[in-house]
C-alpha positions in Angstrom: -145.3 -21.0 71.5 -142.4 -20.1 73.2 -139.3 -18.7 71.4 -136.7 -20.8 70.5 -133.0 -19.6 70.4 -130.9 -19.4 67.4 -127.3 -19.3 66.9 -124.8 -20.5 64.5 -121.4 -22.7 64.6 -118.6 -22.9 61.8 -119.3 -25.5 59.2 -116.0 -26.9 57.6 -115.7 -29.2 54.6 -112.8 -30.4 53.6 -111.0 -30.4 50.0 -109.2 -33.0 48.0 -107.7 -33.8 45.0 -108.8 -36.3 43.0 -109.5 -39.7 44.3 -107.1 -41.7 42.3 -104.2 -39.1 43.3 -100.8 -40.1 44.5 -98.5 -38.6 47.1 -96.2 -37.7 44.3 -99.3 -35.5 42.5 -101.2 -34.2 45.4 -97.1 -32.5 46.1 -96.8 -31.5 42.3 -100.3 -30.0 41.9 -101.4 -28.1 39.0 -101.3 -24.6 40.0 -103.1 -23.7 37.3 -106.3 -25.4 38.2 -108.8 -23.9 41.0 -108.2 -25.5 44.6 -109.9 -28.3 45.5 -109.5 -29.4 41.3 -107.3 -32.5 39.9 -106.6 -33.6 36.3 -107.2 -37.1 37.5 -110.3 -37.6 38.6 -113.0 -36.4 41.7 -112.4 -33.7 43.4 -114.3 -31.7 46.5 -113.9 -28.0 47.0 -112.6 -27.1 51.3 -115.7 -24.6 52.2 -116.3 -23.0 55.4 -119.8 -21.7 55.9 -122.5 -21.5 59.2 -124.4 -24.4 60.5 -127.2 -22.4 62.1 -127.7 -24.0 65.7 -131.7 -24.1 66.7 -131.8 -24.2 70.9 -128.3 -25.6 70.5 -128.8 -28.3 67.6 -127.7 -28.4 64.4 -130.4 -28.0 62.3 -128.8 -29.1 58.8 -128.2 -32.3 60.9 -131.8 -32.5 62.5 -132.7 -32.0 58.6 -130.4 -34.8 57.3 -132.0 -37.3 60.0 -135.4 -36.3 59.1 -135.0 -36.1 55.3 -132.5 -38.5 54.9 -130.4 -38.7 52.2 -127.0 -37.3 52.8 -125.4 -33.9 54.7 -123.0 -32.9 52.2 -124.3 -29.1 52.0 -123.0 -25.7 52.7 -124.2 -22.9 54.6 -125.9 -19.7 52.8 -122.9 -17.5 54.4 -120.2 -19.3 52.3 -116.8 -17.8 53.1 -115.2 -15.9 50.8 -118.2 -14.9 48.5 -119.1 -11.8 50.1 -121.8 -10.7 47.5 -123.3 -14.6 47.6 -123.4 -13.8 51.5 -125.1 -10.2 51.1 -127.5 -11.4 49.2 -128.1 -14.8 51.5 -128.2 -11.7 54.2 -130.9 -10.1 52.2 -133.2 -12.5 51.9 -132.8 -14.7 55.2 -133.8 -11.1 57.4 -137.0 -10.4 57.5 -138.2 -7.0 55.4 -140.9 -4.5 56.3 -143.5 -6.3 54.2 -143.7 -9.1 56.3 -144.5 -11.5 53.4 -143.5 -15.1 53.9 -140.9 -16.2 51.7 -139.0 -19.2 51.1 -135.0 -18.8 51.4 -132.2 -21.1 50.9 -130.6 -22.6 54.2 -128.0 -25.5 52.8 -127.0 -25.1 49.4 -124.6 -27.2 47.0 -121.2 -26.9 48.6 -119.7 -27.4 44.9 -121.7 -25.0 43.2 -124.7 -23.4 45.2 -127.3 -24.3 42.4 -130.5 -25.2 43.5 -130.1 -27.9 40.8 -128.1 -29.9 43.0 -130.8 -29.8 46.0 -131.2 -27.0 48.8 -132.7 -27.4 52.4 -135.2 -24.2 52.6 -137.4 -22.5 54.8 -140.5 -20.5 55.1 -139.9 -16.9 57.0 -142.4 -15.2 58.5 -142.0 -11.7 60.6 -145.4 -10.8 62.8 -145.2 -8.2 65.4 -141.5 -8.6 67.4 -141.3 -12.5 66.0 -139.7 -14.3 63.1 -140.8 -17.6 62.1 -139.5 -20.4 60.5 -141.7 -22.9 59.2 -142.5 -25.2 56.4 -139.1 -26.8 56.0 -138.5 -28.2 52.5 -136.2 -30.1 50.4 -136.3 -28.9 46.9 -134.6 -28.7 43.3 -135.3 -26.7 39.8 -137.1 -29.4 38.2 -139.5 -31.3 40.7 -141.9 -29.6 43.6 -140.2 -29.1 46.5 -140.7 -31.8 49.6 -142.5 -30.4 53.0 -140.1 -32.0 55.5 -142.7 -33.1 58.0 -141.8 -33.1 62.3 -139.7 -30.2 62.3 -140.8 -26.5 63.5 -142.2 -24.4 63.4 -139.9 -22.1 65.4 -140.3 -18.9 66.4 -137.8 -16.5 67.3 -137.5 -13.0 69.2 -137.0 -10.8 66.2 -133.7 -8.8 67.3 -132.3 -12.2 68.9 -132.7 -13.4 65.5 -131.1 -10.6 63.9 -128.1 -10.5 65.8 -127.8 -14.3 65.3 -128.2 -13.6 61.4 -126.0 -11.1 61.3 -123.0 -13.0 63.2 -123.8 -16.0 60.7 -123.3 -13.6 57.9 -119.4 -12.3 59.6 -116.6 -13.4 58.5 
């Protein structure tokens, strides 16, 4: 297996106000509500996060078309929540144990709970390699779904910490 090459890109996701919102209230908005919030309606929180970028593709996307379903997810490094991003950091970088885990790549953009569906991963570390294997949709109340034809990949292991690591910057 050769190794594959990961890297990351900025994942935007714009905000608005309330679907049923007129020029006159999206000007006038409630100051006292949270951005991205309206008194009238839906609403959709602006996020910036990291796509992470497998040999140059974007792998929530390469997820999405496999999967299905729909691509409205986040990042694990979502701006501005620097201890959700040290502890996305602490689990995504592979510890001197070596045991496989499963870690959170996409998350809720609204909320982040894996109530609302996450795309995960298995990660491995043997010898000077991380893999990434075992791709999976899941949720808190079913088992999670194996995403078959994708990976496994494996990656140089301080390639793939530097790429972590400028994921996880702000």
């Amino acid at each position: 297996m050769t190794y594959a090459v990961l890297t990351h890109t900025k994942l935007h996701r714009p905000g608005y106000r309330g679907v049923g919102a007129t020029i006159m209230e999206l000007n006038n908005a409630d100051t006292s509500l949270p951005r991205g919030m309206s008194r009238n309606g839906g609403t959709k929180t602006e996020r910036d996060s990291s796509d992470f970028l497998i040999n140059g593709q974007s792998l929530l996307h390469l997820l999405v078309a496999i999967n299905g379903g729909h691509g409205d997810f986040m990042g694990c490094f979502v701006r501005g929540s620097e201890d959700a991003i040290k502890m996305a950091l602490d689990e995504i970088l592979p510890t001197s144990d070596n045991a496989p885990r499963r870690v959170g790549l996409y998350i809720c953009p609204e909320c982040s709970d894996i109530s609302c569906g996450r795309y995960s991963v298995l990660i491995e570390k043997k010898s000077e390699a991380v893999f990434w294997s075992e791709f999976a949709y899941e949720n808190d109340y079913e088992p999670a779904w194996l995403i078959e034809g994708l990976g496994p990949f494996q990656f140089e292991s301080v390639q793939y910490e530097q790429a972590i690591r400028e994921a996880a910057s702000p």
